[in-house]
N, C-alpha and C positions, 0 to 999 in steps of 0.2 A: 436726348441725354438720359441715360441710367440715372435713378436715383440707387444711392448707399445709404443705409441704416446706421448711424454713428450710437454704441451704444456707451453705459456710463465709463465702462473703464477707458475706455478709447479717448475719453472726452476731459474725464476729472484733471487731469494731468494739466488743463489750459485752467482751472479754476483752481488749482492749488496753487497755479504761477501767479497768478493774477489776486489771490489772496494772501501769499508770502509777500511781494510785492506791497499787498497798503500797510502790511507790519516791516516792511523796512528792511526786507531781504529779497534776494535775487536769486530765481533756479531755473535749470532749463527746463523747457516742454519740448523737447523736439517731437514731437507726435503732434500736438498740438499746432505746433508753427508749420508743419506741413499742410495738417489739414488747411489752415486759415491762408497758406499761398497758394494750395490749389483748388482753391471751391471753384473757382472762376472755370474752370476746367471739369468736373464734376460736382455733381448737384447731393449735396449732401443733408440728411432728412434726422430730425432728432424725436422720437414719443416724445408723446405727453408722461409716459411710466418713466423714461429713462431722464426727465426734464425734474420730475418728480426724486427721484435720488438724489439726483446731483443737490437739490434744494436740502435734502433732509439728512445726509451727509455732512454741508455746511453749516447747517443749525445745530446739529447733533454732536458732530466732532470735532467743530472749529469755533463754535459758539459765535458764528456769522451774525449780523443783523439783516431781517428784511431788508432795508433798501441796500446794503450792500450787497445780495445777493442779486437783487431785482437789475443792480447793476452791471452786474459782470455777465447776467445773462444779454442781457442789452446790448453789450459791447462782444458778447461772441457770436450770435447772429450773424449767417452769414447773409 
């Protein structure tokens, strides 16, 4: 099975759903809901540099908390 390189823009898209959401709004990802139906299907590989953004993005311009981030990374794993 090919591995793909998911890089941040590809990706932010499921953690901005997923952060609008604990504030009590609702948007799509469709980029993100694809990738997450078809990992089973291709095997999809994240850096440490691009795992690194998405963190410092959320601190930086969404005023995130550590374990809320720790969280959502958790639950996008595929």
């Amino acid at each position: 099975m090919e591995r793909f390189y998911l890089d941040t823009n590809i990706i932010f898209s499921y953690f901005l759903k997923k952060f609008s959401e604990k504030k009590g709004r609702k948007i799509e990802a469709k980029i993100a809901n694809f990738l997450m139906n078809s990992s089973q299907r291709v095997k999809y590989v994240v850096s440490a540099l691009t795992k690194a953004e998405i963190v410092r993005k959320l601190r930086s311009e969404f005023n995130s908390e550590e374990d809320d981030i720790k969280e959502m990374w958790e639950d996008f794993s595929f």
